[in-house]
N, C-alpha and C positions, 0 to 999 in steps of 0.2 A: 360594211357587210363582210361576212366571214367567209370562206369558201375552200373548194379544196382544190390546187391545181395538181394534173399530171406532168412526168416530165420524164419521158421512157417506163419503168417498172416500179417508177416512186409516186407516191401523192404529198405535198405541200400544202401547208396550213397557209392560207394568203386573205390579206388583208384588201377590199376593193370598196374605191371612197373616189367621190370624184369634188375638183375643183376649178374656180371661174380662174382665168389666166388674165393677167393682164394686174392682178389686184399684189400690190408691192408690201403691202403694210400686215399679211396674211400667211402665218410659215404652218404647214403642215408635218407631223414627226410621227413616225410610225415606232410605236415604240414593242419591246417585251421583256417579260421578268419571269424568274424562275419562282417570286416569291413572294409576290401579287403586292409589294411594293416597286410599283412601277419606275422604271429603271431604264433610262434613252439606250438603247442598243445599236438607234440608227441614227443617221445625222437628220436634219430637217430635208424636204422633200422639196430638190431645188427647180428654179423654176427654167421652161422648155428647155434641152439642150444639152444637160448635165443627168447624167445618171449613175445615184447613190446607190450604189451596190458595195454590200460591207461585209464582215466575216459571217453575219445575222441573218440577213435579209439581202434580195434581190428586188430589182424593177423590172417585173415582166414585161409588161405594156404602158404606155401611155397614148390616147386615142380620143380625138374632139378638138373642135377649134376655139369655142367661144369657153364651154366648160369640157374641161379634160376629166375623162375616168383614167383613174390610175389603178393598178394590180403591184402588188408589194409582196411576194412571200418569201415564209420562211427559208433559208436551207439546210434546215436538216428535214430531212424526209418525218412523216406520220409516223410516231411510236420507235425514233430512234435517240430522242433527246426526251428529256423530262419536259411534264405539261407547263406552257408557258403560258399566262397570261397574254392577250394582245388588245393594243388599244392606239388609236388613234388622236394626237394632243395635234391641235387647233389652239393656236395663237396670234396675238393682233398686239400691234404696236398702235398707240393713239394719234391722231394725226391731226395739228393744231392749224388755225384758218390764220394766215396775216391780216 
């Protein structure tokens, strides 16, 4: 989900998506593009503990125990940067039974 955060006299474009913890074979990437060929800006969305904060994007919050809501925005403030595309890539690696 899309949303807008404040943060003093600016508003941020942010990305809010929640995921189960505990699950290893599961990488979440927040991505955005200036040119709607989407283009990784941020790194994958590590798991509790570590927070990706990049020249792009910030981690506002992360909150929940069993499944986490995550807030991810932008930093360049509303109508200072060109319109970005934003999307969130969900991947899974296969995971085979002995």
């Amino acid at each position: 989900m899309l949303s807008i955060q404040t943060n003093g006299n600016a508003n941020y474009l942010a990305l809010i998506f929640k995921r189960r913890l505990g699950v290893s074979n599961v990488t979440h990437t927040v991505q955005l593009s200036d040119d709607c060929l989407i283009g990784c800006l941020a790194p994958p969305i590590p798991q509790p503990g570590n927070v990706p904060n990049t020249p792009a994007t910030t981690e506002v919050s992360r909150t929940g125990t069993n499944t986490e809501t995550i807030v991810v925005r932008e930093n360049s403030p509303l109508g200072s940067a060109p319109q970005r595309v934003h999307a969130l890539r969900i991947s899974s690696t296969l995971t085979t039974a002995s």
